[in-house]
C-alpha positions in Angstrom: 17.2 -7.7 -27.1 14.7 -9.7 -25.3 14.1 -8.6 -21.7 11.0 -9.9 -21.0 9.7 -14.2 -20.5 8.3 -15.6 -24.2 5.5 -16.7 -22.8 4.3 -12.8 -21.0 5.4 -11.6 -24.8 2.7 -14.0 -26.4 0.0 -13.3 -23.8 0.3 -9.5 -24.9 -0.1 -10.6 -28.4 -3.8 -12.1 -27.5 -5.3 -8.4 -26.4 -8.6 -8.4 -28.4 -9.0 -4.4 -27.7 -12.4 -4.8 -26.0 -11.3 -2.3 -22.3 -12.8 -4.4 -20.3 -9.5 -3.7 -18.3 -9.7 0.3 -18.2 -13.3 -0.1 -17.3 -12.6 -1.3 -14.3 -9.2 0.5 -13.6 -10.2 3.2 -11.0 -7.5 5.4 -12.3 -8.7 5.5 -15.4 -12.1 6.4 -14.2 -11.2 8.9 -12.0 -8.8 10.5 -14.3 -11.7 11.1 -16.7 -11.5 7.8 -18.8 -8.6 9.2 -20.6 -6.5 5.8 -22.6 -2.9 6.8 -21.3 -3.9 5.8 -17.9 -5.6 2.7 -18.8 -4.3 -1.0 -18.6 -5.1 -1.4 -22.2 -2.3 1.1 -22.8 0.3 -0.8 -20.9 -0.1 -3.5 -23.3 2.3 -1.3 -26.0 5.0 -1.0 -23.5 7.0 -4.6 -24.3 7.2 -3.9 -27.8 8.4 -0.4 -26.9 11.6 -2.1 -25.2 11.9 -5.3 -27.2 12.1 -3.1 -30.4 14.9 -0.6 -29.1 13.2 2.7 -29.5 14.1 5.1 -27.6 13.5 5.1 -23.9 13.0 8.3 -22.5 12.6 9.4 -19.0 8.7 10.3 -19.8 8.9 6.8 -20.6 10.1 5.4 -17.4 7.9 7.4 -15.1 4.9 6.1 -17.2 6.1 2.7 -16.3 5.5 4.1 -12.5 1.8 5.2 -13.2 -0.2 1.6 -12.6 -1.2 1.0 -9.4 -0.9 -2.9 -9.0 -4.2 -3.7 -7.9 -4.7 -6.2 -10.4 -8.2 -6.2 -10.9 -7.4 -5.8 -14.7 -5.9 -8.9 -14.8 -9.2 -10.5 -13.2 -11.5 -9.4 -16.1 -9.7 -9.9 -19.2 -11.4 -12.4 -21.2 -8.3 -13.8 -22.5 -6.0 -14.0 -19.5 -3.4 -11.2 -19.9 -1.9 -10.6 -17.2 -1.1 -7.3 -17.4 0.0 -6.2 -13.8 2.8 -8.6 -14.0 3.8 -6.9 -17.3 3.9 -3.7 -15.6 5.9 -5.3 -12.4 8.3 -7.2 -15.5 8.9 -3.6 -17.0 10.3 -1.9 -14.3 12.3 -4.9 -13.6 14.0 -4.5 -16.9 14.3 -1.6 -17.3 16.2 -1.1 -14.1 18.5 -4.0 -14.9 19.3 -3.0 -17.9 21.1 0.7 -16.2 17.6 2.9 -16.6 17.4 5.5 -13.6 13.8 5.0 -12.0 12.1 8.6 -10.8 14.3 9.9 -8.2 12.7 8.9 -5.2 12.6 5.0 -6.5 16.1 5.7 -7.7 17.2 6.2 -4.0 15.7 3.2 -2.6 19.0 1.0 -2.8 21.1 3.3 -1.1 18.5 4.1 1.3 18.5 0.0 2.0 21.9 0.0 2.3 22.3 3.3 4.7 19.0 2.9 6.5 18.1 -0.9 6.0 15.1 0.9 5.1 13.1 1.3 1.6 12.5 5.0 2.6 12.3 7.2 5.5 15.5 6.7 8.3 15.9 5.4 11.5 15.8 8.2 13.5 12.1 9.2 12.0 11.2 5.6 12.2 12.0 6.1 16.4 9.8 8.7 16.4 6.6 6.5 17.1 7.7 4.8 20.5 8.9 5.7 23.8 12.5 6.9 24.2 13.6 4.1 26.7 11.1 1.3 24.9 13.3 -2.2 24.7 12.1 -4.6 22.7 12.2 -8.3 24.2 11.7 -11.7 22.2 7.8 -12.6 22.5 5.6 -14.7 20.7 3.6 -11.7 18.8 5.4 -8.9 17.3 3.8 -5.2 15.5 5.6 -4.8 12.1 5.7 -1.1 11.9 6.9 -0.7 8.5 9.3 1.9 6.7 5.8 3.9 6.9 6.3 4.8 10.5 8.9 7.2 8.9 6.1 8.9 7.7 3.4 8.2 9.1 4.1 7.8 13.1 0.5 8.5 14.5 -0.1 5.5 12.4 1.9 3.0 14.3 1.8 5.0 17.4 -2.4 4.4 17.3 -1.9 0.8 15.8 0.9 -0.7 18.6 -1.8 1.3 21.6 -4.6 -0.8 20.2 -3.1 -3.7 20.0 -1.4 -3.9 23.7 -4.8 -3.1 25.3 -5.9 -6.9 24.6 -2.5 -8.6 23.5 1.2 -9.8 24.5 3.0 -7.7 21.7 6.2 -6.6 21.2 7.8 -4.4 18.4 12.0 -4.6 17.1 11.8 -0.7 17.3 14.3 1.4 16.0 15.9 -1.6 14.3 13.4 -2.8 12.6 14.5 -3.8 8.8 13.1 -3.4 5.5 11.0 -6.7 4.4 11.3 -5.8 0.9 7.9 -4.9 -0.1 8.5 -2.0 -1.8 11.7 -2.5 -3.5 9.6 -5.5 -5.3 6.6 -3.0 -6.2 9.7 -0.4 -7.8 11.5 -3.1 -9.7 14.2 -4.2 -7.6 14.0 -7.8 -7.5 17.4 -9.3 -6.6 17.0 -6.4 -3.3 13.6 -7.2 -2.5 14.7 -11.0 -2.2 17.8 -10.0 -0.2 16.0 -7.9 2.2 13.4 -10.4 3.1 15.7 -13.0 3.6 17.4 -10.6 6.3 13.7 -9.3 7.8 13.0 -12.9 8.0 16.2 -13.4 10.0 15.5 -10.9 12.3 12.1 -11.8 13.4 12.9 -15.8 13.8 16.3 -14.4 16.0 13.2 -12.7 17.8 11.2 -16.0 18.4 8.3 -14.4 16.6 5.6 -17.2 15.5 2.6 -14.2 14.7 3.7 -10.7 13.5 0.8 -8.0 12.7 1.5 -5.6 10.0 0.6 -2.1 9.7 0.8 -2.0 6.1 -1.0 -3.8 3.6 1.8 -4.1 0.6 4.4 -5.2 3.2 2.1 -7.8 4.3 1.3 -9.5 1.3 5.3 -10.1 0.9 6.1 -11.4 4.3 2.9 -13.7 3.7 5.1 -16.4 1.8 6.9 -17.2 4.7 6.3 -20.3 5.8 7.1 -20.7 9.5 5.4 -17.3 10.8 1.7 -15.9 10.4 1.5 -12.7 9.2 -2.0 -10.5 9.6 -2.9 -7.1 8.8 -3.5 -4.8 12.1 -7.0 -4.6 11.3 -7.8 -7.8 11.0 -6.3 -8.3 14.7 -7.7 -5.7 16.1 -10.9 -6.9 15.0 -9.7 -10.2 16.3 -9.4 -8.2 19.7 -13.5 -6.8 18.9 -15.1 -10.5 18.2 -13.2 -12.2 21.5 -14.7 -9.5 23.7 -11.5 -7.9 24.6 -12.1 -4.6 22.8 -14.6 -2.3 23.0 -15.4 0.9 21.8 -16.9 4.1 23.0 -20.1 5.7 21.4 -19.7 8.9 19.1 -21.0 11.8 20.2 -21.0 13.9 17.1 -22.9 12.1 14.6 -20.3 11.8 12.4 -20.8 11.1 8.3 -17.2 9.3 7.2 -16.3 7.4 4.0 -13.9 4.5 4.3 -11.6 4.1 1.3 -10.2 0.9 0.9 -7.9 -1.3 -2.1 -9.3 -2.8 -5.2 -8.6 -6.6 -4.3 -8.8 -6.4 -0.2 -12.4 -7.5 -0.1 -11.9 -9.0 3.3 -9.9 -5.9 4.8 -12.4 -3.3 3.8 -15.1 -5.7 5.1 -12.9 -5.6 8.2 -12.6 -2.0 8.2 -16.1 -1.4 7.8 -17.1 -3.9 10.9 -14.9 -2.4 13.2 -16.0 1.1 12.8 -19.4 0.0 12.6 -19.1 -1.2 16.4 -19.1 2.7 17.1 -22.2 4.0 17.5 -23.4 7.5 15.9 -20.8 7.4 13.1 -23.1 7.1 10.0 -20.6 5.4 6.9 -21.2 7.1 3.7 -21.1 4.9 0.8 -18.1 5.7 -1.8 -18.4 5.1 -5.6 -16.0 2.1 -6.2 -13.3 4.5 -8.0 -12.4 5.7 -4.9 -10.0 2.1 -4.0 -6.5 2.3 -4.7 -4.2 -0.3 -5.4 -1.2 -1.7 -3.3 1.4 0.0 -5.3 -0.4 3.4 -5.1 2.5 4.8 -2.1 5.1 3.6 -4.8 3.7 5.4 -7.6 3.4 8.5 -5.5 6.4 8.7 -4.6 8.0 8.2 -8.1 5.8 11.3 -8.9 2.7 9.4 -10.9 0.3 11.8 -12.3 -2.6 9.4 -12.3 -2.5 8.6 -8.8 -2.3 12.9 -7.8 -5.2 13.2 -9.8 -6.8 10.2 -8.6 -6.5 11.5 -4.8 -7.3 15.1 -5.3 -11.3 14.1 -7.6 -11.3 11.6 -4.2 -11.1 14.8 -1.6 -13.0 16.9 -3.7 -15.5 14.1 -3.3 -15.1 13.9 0.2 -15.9 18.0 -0.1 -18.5 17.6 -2.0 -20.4 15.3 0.2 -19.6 17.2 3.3 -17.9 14.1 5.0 -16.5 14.4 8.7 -13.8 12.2 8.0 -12.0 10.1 5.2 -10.6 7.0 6.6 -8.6 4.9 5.1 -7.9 1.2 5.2 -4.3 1.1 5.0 -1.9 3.7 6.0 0.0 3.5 2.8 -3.3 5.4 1.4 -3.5 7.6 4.0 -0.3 8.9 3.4 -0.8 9.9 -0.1 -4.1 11.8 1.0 -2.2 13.1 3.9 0.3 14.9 1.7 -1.9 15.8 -0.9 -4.7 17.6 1.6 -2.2 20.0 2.9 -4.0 23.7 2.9 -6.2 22.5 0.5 -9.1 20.3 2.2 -10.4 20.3 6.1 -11.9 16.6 5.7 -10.0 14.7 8.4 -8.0 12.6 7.1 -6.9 9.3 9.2 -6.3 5.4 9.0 -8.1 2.8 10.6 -6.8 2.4 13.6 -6.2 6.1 14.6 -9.8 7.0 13.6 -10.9 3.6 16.0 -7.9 5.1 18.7 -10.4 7.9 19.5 -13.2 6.2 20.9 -11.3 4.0 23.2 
């Protein structure tokens, strides 16, 4: 049974052993350095399949446990690229009839009901005004299957925005753009369901469209015809052309930012906006603390790597008696979110709800 490309099988063949991977993988740091939730580990998966042993659900959900922020891939010395293995084993393993953790298990049905990875329509209404119409414009906000769960996020992002921009949002209607489905496995549905988010914005007339999460935006990003841009890089767009500016803290606040492993630019971003605030003091983080952009999908398919990782974060943030943790994306936020609940008073926020308050 072969069920992955010759050419990924050889490249797993070349692993000299050395971890350079798992000693940059911030789970594997933050989970005390322990070898099942290292890269180096994911290298004994293929053969797992391509052998026929058996594949048990412990199995599957481990397939679930990387985070895909490929910085592995960036320092092996012999080119394995071992995010793409992790991407091609949950491909396979849902094509060949393998039930994905239950909450990645419901994502096609959800796309069919909803049109949505996760999350409904009526939650993802939530975040604007009951009689709000959308109109066709040049700009649109992206909201995401995220305002689901997180609508102060898209209700703080879209305010920003219209305070220095034309911008319009599809609303309740909004589909899926696939992101997600990818990061879980489902390729063939991912495809589909950009082809019919792509539809639906160029119906729109939208040339520009500014994303509220960062996973969603690095899919849309291969289309061709529309510019697609995080909502912190436009609002900081909004900062540098003089349009936006922000009020001076009061408090003398002490905040970490937490950003992804391979966004260099948008924590840069992150950092420069709030740094336009005066009297919030940023606390550096140790570099464990960044996530990868498939850290919301192995949440929800019930990682324990990721749990852990968030938890020895806001124990952290406890630790150094921060004010606030912000995060860069509000895909992170919503894992630390959920997992804070009665357990840490840090305030917990994204970006642009943290930069909504001093408006």
């Amino acid at each position: 049974m072969t069920v992955f490309p010759e050419s990924l099988l050889k490249s797993f063949d070349l692993c000299i052993r050395c971890g350079a991977c798992n000693h940059v993988c911030p789970i594997f740091i933050s989970q005390d350095k322990k070898e099942f939730f290292g890269p180096r580990a994911y290298l004994q998966i293929p053969r797992i399949v391509e052998e026929e042993l058996e594949i048990s659900v412990d199995f599957i959900e481990y397939a679930y446990e990387c985070t895909i922020c490929g910085i592995c891939d960036e320092v092996c010395p012999v080119g394995i690229p071992i995010s793409r293995l992790v991407l091609a084993v949950r491909e396979a393993l849902i094509d060949q009839g393998y039930v994905p953790p239950p909450k990645v298990a419901s994502m096609p049905t959800k796309l069919s009901e909803e049109g949505l990875a996760f999350g409904s329509r009526e939650l993802k209404a939530r975040w604007l005004p009951p009689d709000y119409k959308p109109s066709k414009g040049d700009t649109f906000f992206f909201a995401t299957c995220l305002s689901s769960e997180a609508p102060e996020s898209a209700v703080a992002a879209f305010h920003i925005l219209r305070r220095f921009m034309e911008i319009e949002t599809i609303g309740r209607e909004e589909l899926c753009c696939g992101a997600f489905l990818k990061l879980a496995g489902y390729k063939y549905l991912s495809e589909g369901a950009l082809e019919e988010f792509t539809s639906q914005m160029r119906t729109s007339e939208a040339r520009k469209i500014v994303v509220l999460s960062r996973p969603c935006l690095d899919f849309i990003q291969r289309l061709k015809d529309i510019e697609a841009i995080h909502v912190v890089d436009a609002i900081r767009e909004g900062v540098e052309a003089g349009e936006l500016k922000f009020n001076v803290s009061k408090k003398g606040l002490r905040i970490g930012i937490v950003g992804y492993c391979d966004s260099y630019d948008l924590n840069c971003a992150s950092v420069d906006l709030i740094s336009q605030i005066k009297g919030v003091n940023t606390i550096d983080l140790p570099p464990w603390t960044a996530s990868g952009i498939g850290s919301l999908l192995s949440f929800k398919a019930g990682a324990k790597g990721i749990r852990g990782h968030f938890l020895k974060l806001l124990q952290l943030s406890k630790d150094m008696k921060l004010n606030s943790l912000v995060f860069v994306d509000s895909s992170l936020y919503i894992i630390a979110r959920e997992i804070a609940k009665g357990k840490f008073k840090v305030n917990i926020c994204d970006v642009p709800q943290f930069l909504s308050k001093f408006l």
